[in-house]
C-alpha positions in Angstrom: 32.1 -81.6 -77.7 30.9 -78.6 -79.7 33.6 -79.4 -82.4 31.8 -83.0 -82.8 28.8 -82.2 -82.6 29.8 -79.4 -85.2 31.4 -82.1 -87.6 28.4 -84.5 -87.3 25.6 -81.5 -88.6 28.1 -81.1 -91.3 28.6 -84.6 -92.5 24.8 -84.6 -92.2 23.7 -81.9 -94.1 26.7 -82.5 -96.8 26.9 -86.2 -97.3 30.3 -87.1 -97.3 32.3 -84.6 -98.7 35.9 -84.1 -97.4 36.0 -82.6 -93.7 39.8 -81.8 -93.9 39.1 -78.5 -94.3 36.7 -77.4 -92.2 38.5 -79.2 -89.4 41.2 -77.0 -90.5 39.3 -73.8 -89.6 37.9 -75.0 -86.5 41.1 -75.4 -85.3 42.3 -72.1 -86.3 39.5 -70.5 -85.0 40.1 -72.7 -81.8 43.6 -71.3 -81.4 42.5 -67.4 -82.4 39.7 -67.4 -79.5 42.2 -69.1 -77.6 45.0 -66.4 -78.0 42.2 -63.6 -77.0 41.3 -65.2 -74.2 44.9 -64.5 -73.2 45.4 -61.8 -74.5 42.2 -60.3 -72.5 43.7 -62.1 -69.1 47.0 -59.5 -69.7 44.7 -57.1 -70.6 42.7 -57.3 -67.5 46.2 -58.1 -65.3 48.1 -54.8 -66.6 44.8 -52.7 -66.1 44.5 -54.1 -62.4 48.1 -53.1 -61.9 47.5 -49.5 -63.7 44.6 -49.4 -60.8 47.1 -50.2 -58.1 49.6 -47.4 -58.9 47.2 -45.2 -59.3 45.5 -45.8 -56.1 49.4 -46.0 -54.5 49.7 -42.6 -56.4 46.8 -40.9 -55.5 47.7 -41.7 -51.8 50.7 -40.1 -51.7 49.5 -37.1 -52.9 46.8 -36.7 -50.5 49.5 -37.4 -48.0 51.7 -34.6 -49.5 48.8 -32.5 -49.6 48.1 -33.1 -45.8 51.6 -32.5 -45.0 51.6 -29.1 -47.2 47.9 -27.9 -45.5 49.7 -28.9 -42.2 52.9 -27.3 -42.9 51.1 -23.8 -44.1 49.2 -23.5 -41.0 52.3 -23.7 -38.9 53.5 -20.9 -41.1 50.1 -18.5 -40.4 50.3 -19.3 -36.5 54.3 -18.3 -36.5 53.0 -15.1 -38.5 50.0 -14.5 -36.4 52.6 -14.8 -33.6 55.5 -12.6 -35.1 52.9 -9.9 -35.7 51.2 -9.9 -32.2 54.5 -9.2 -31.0 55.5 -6.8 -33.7 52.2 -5.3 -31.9 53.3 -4.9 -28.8 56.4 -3.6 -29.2 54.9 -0.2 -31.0 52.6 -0.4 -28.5 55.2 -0.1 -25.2 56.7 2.7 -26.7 58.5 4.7 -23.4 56.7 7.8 -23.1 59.0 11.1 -22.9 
């Protein structure tokens, strides 16, 4: 529609000179806004997958980071409990 109504304003405005031309570069500059709309549809499908890894990404490393926080206070507890027995045994010394 916008192509016709584009070709009638011309014809209009320059009598009847030879269209080929300019029909010419509409078309090409139908098939380059064409190829950027693709090319912005990958665009916008490659950053929505970069999204998803990331998210997937950042998930396991809160997960690992859980695991680590969990796994190190395990550790202090078993300390905490070797020392408190460490404890007690200087403190049941037998007396002579």
């Amino acid at each position: 529609m916008a192509k016709a109504t584009i070709l009638a304003f011309l014809v209009m405005a320059a009598g009847c000179t030879d269209l080929k031309p300019l029909d010419e570069r509409i078309d090409e500059l139908q098939n380059q806004v064409n190829k950027l709309q693709a090319d912005i549809a990958k665009s916008a499908s490659n950053a929505a997958a970069a999204n998803k890894a990331t998210a997937a990404s950042a998930s396991a490393a809160s997960s690992d980071a859980k695991q680590a926080l969990s796994i190190a206070a395990e550790n202090t507890a078993a300390i905490d409990k070797l020392n408190s027995k460490i404890d007690q045994m200087f403190k049941k010394r037998p007396t002579e």
